[in-house]
C-alpha positions as CSV (number, residue, x, y, z in Angstrom):
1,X,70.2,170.0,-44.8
2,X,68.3,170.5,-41.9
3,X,65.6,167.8,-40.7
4,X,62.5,168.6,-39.2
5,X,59.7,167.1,-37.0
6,X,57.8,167.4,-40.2
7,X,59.8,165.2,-42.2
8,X,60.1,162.6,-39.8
9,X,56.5,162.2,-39.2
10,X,56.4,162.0,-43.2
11,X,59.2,159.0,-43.5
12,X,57.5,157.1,-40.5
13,X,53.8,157.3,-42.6
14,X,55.8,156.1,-45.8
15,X,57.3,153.2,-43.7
16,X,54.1,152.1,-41.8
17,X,55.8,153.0,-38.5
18,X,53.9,154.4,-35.3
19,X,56.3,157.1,-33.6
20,X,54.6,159.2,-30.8
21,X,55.7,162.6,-30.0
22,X,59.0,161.5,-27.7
23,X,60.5,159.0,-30.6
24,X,59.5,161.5,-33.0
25,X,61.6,164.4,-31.1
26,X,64.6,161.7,-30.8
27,X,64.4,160.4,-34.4
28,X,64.9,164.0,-35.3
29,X,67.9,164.8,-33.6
30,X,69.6,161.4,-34.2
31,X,68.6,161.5,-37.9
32,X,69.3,165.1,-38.3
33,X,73.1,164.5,-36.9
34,X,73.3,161.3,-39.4
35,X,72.5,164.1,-42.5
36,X,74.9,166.3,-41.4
37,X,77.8,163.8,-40.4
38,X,77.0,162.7,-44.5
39,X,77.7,166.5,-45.3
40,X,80.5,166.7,-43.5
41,X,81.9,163.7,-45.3
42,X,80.5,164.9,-48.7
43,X,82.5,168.1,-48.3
44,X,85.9,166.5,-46.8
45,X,86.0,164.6,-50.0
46,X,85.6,167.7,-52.2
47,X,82.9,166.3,-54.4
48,X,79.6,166.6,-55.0
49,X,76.9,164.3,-54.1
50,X,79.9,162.3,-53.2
51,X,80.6,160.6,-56.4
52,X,84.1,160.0,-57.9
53,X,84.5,161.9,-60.6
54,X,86.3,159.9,-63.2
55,X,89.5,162.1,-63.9
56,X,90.7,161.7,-60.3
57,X,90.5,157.6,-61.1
58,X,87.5,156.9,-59.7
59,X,84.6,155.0,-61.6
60,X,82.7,157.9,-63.5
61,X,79.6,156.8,-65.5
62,X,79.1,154.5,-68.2
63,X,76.6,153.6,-70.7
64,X,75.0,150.4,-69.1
65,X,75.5,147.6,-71.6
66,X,73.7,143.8,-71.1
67,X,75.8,141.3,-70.0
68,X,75.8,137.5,-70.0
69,X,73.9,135.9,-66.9
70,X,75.5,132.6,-65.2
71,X,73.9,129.2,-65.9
72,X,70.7,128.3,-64.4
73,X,71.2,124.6,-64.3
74,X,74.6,125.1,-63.1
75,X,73.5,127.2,-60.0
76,X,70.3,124.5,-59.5
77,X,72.8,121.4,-59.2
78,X,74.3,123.6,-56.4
79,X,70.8,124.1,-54.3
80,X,70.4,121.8,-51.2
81,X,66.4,121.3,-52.4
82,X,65.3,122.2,-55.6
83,X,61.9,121.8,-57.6
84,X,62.4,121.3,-61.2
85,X,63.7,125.2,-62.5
86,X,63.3,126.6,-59.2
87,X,65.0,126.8,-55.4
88,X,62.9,125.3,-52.4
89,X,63.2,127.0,-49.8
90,X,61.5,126.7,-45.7
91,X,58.3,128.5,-45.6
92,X,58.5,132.3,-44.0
93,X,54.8,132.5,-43.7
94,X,52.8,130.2,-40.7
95,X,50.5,127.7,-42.9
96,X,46.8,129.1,-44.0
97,X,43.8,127.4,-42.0
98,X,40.7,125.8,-44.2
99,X,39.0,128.9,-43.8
100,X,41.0,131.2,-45.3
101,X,42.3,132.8,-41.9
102,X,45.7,132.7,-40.9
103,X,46.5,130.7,-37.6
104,X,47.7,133.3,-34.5
């Protein structure tokens, strides 16, 4: 699989990302060579798509079944701060002024 200037300027709109022309013509190469190191690898292992197929003892597939779930209260007891069913954890966002705005 080839990569392209195209594609790149496609991924970097999908992840919000500003890449002028000299990033762009860098991202290309170094993602381009990523893609076909993966290849390379894809084909030194003789299977597609890279998966274990499940007569040479890999994995395979499987039906996915539900499984049981580990005890909520018994993880909670384990939390440093807790607030009734839930974790407490240090705030990630800067605290909201009166107004509405955030604070810079």
């Amino acid at each position: 699989m080839r990569l392209t200037a195209d594609t790149v300027r496609r991924l970097a709109r999908l992840a919000r990302v500003e890449v002028d022309e000299e990033e762009q013509e860098r991202l290309t190469a170094e993602l381009g060579q990523v893609l076909e190191y993966m290849e390379r690898l894809r084909e030194a292992e003789g299977r597609p798509d890279g998966l274990y197929a499940e007569e040479e003892g890999g994995p395979g597939t499987r039906e996915d079944e539900p499984e049981g779930s580990v005890d909520r209260e018994g993880v909670l007891e384990q939390a440093p701060d807790r607030d009734g069913p839930f974790f407490r954890v240090p705030p990630v966002l800067p605290p909201r002024r009166a107004g509405g705005e955030d604070e810079a």
